[in-house]
C-alpha positions in Angstrom: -19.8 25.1 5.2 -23.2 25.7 4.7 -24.2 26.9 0.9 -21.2 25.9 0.0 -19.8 23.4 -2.1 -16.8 20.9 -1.3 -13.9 21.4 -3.1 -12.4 18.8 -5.8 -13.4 18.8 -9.2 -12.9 15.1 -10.3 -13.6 15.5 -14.2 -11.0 15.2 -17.0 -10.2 18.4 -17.9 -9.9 17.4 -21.8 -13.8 16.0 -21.8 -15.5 17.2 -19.4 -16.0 13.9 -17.9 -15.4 12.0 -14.9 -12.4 9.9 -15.7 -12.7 6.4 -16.0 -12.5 3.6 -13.2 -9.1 3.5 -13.5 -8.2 7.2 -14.4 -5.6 8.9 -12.8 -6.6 10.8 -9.5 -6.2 14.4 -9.4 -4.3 14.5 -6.3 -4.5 18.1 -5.3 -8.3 18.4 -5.9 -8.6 15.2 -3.6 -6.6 17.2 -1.3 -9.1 20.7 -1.9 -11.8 18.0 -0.8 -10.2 16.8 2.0 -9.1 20.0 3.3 -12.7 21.4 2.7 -14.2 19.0 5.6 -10.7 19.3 7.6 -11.6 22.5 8.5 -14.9 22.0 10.3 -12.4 20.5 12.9 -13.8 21.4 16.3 -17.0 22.0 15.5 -17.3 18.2 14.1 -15.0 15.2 15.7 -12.5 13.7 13.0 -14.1 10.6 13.0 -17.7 12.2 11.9 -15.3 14.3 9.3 -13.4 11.1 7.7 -16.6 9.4 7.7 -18.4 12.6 5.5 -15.4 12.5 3.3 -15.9 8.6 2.8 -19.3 9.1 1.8 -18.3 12.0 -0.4 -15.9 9.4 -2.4 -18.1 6.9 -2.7 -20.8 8.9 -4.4 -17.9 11.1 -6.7 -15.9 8.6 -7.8 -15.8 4.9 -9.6 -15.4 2.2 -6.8 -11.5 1.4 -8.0 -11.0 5.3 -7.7 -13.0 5.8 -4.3 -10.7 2.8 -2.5 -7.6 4.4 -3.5 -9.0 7.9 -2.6 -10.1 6.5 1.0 -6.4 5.2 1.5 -4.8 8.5 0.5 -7.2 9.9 2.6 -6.2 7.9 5.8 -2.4 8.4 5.2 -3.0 12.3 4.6 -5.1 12.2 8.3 -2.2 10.2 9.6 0.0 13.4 8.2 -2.1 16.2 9.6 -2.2 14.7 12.6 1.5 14.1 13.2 1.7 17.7 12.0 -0.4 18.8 15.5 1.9 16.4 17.1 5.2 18.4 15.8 4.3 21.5 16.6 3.9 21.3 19.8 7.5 19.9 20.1 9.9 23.0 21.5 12.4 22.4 19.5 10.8 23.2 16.1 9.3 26.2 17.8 10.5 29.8 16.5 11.2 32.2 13.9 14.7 31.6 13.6 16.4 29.8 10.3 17.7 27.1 12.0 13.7 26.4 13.4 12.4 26.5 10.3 15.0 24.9 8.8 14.4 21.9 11.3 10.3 21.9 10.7 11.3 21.8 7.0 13.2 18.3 7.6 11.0 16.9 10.0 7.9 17.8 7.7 9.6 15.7 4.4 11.2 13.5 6.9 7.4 12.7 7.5 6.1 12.7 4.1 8.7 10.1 3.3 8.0 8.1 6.4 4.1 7.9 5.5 4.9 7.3 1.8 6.6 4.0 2.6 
């Protein structure tokens, strides 16, 4: 991570400026930023990683923005971490269609679980 910069670009396209405090969030650059400090899983404990992401929100975004941020950022934690959790379950294991067809399921059966 070093020398580079976190991903998520939280400016409106059309101005060139952060949107306002209650401007849509762009979900998949939240995600890019997320998944940017994700990675250093392992060499950084999860807790230390939310926390750097937190901070990261706080000083990008409006307040209104940054606390919805944080709570998309504890459900999508919630996700990966379920994630670990399926795969190690046998049954999902393989190649075969009717494996992946099964992780498929589980994987929106999640989403839609966690979206509730």
């Amino acid at each position: 991570m070093q020398d580079t910069p976190p991903g998520g670009d939280f400016r409106d396209p059309q101005s060139d400026a952060y949107a306002g405090q209650t401007g849509a969030l762009a979900f998949g650059e939240l995600r890019r930023l997320f998944d940017y400090y994700i990675s250093a899983v392992g060499v950084q404990s999860i807790v230390a990683i939310a926390q750097r992401i937190r901070t990261e929100l706080e000083w990008r975004l409006p307040p209104p923005q940054a606390q919805n941020a944080q709570r998309l950022l504890g459900l999508y934690l919630e996700f990966k971490r379920k994630l670990v959790e399926l795969n190690a379950k046998p049954e999902l294991s393989g190649n075969g269609v009717q494996a992946i067809r099964n992780r498929l399921l589980t994987i929106q059966d999640l989403r839609a679980l966690l979206q509730q």
